[in-house]
C-alpha positions in Angstrom: 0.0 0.0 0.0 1.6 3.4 -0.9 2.0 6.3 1.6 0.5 9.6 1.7 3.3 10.8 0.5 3.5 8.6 -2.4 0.1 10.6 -3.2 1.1 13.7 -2.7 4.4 13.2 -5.3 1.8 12.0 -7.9 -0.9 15.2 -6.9 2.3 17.4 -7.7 3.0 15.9 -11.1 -0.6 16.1 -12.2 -0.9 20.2 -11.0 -0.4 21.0 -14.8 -4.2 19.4 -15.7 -6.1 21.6 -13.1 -8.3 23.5 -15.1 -8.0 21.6 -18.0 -11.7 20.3 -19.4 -12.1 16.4 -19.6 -13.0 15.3 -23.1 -13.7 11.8 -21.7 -13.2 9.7 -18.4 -13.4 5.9 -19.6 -11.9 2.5 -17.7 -13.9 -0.7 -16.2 -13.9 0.5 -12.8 -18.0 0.3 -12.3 -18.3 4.1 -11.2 -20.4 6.0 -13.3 -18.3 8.3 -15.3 -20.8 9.9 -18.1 -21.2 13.6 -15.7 -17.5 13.5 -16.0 -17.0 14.0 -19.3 -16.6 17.6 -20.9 -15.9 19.2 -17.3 -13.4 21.3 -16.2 -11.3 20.1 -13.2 -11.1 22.8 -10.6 -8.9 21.2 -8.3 -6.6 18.5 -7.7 -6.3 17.2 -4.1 -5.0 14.4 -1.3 -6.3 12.8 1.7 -4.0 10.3 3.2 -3.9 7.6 0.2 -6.6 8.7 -2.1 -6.0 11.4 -4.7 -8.9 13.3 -5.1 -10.0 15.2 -8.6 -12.6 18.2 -7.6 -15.2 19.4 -10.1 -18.1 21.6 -9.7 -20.2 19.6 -7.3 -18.6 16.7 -6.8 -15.2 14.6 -7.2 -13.8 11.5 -7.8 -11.7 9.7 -5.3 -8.8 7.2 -6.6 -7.1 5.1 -4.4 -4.3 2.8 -5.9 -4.0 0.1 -3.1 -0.8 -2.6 -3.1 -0.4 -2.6 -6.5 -2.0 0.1 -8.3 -0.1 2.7 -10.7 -0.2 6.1 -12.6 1.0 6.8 -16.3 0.6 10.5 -17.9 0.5 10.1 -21.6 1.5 6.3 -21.7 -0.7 2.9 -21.7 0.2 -0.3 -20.5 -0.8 -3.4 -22.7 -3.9 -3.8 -20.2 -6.8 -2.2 -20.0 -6.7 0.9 -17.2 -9.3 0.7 -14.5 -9.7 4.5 -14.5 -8.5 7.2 -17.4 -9.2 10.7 -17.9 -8.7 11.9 -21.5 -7.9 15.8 -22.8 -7.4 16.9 -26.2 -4.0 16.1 -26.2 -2.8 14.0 -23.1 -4.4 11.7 -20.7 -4.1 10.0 -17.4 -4.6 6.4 -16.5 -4.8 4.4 -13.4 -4.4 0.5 -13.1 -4.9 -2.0 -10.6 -7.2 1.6 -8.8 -10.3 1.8 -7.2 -12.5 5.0 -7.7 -15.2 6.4 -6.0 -17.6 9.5 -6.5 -18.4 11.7 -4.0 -21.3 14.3 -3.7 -19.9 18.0 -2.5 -16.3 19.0 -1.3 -13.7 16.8 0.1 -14.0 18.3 3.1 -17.6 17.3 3.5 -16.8 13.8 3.9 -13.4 13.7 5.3 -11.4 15.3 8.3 -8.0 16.8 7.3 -7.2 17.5 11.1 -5.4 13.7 11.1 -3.8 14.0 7.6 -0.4 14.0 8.0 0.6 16.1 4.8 -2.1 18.7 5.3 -1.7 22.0 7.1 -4.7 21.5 9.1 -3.1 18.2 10.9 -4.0 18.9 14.4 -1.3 17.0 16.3 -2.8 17.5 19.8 -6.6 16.5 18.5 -4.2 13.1 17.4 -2.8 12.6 20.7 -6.4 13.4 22.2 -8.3 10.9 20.1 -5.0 8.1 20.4 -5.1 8.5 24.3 -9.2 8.0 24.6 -9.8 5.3 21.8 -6.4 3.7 21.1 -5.0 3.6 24.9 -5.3 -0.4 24.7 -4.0 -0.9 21.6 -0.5 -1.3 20.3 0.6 1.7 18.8 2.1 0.1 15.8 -1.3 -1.1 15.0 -2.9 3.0 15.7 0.2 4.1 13.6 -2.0 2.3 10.2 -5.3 3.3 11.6 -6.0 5.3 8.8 -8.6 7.8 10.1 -6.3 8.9 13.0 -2.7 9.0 11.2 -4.0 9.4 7.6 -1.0 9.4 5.4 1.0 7.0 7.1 2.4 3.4 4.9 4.6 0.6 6.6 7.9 2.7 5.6 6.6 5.9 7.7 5.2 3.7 10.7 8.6 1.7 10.9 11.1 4.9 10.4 8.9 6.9 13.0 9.1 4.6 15.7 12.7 3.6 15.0 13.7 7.7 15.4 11.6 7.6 18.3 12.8 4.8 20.0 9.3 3.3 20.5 8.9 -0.5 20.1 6.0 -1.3 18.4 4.0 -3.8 20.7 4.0 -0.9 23.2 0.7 -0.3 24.1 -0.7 3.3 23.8 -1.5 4.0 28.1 1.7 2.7 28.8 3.5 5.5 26.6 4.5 8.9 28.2 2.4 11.9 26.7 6.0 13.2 26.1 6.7 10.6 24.1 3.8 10.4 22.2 3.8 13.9 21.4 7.3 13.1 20.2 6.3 10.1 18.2 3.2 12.4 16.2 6.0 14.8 15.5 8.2 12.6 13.9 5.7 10.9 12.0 5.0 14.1 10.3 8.6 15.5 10.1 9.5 12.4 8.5 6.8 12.1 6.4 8.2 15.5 4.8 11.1 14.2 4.7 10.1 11.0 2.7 8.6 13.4 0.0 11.8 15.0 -0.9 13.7 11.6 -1.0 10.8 10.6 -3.3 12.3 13.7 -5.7 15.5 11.6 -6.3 13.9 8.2 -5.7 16.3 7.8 -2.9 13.5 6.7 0.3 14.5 3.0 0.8 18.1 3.8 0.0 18.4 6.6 2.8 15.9 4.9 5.8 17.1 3.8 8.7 16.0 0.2 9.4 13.3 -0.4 6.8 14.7 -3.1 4.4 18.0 -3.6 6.5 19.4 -5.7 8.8 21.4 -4.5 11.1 20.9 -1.6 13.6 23.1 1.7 12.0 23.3 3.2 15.6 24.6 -0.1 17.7 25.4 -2.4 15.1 22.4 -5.0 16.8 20.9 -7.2 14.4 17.4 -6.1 13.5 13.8 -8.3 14.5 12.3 -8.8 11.2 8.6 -10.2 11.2 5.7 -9.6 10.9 3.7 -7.7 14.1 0.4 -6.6 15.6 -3.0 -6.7 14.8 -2.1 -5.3 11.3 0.3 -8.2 10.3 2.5 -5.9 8.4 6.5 -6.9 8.0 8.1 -4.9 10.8 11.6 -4.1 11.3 12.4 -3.7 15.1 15.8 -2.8 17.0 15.2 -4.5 20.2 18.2 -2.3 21.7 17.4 0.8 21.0 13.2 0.7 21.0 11.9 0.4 24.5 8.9 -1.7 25.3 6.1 0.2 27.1 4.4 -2.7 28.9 
């Protein structure tokens, strides 16, 4: 699955077709996509993982999932799930799932918990982690995606590494401090992520993701896969402490 910021590097590269008209929007996802065809698109937007294209009163959501892609002005041999044509140029998604939505994004979704958005609201983030998550693993709250909106495996596994958070640590046993440290990082990192994505440098320059051996103390890495979520993990069992 691809991170926010994964998004956000394709919303830049697209910033050239807002205000263009469509001339058609074709594909065999089974959305409707008749009312989008000779419309201008006013806007072209993110929330977390979905890459949102505003028109007048309503706009499409794409979300690309595990395996889903983005061409501009090239096809692949198979058909595209979702495509939006202009006179000259087109877009095409594969392996995406769309969906309409009536109104503005922010009728539907909450930008306060998007990590890439300027209205993230760190402390509503530590409010709603402490009431609802405090029992749960915070590697597992790290994926929730309608409380840290943005974040992949590569941001949860970087953030907690810089933190030094293990984890299995569950949420009420975690300083405020450290939490509030942890909700920082995620989102400084996640910046950080973005430019590396420029150069296509992320798993070259992170930490632990994809190695092996601790960089700070030289301790082999715990490699599996953990939590709730069952995503691969990369764990330094030196240097993360274990809230328990």
């Amino acid at each position: 699955m691809p991170e926010g910021t994964s998004i956000l590097f394709l919303k830049n590269k697209l910033q050239r077709f807002k205000g263009k008209t469509v001339s058609e929007a074709s594909g065999y996802s089974e959305m409707d996509k008749s009312a989008i065809d000779h419309i201008k698109i006013l806007d072209i937007e993110t929330y977390g993982k979905n890459l949102l294209f505003v028109f007048k009163d309503f706009f499409v959501g794409v979300h690309l999932g595990l395996f889903g892609s983005m061409l501009v002005n090239k096809r692949k041999k198979v058909n595209a799930s979702f495509s939006l044509h202009f006179p000259h140029s087109e877009i095409n998604f594969y392996v995406a799932n769309t969906k309409w939505y009536e109104g503005k994004p922010t009728d539907h979704f909450n930008f306060k918990t998007d990590i890439l958005k300027e209205e993230f609201d760190g402390e509503f983030v530590l409010k709603t982690l402490q009431e609802d998550g405090a029992d749960k693993m915070i590697g597992d709250v790290l994926m929730d995606q309608d409380l840290f909106t943005g974040v992949g495996n590569i941001i949860r596994i970087e953030a907690l590494y810089r933190a030094k958070i293990h984890p299995d640590s569950l949420v009420k046993n975690i300083p405020e401090k450290k939490l509030v440290y942890l909700i920082e990082t995620v989102v400084n990192y996640a910046y950080e992520f973005l430019d590396l994505l420029k150069n296509d440098e992320v798993k070259e320059k992170t930490l632990i993701y994809g190695k092996k051996i601790c960089p700070k103390d030289k301790t082999e890495l715990i490699i599996e896969e953990m939590g709730k979520v069952k995503r691969k993990t990369y764990v330094c069992p030196k240097c993360q402490k274990l809230f328990q």
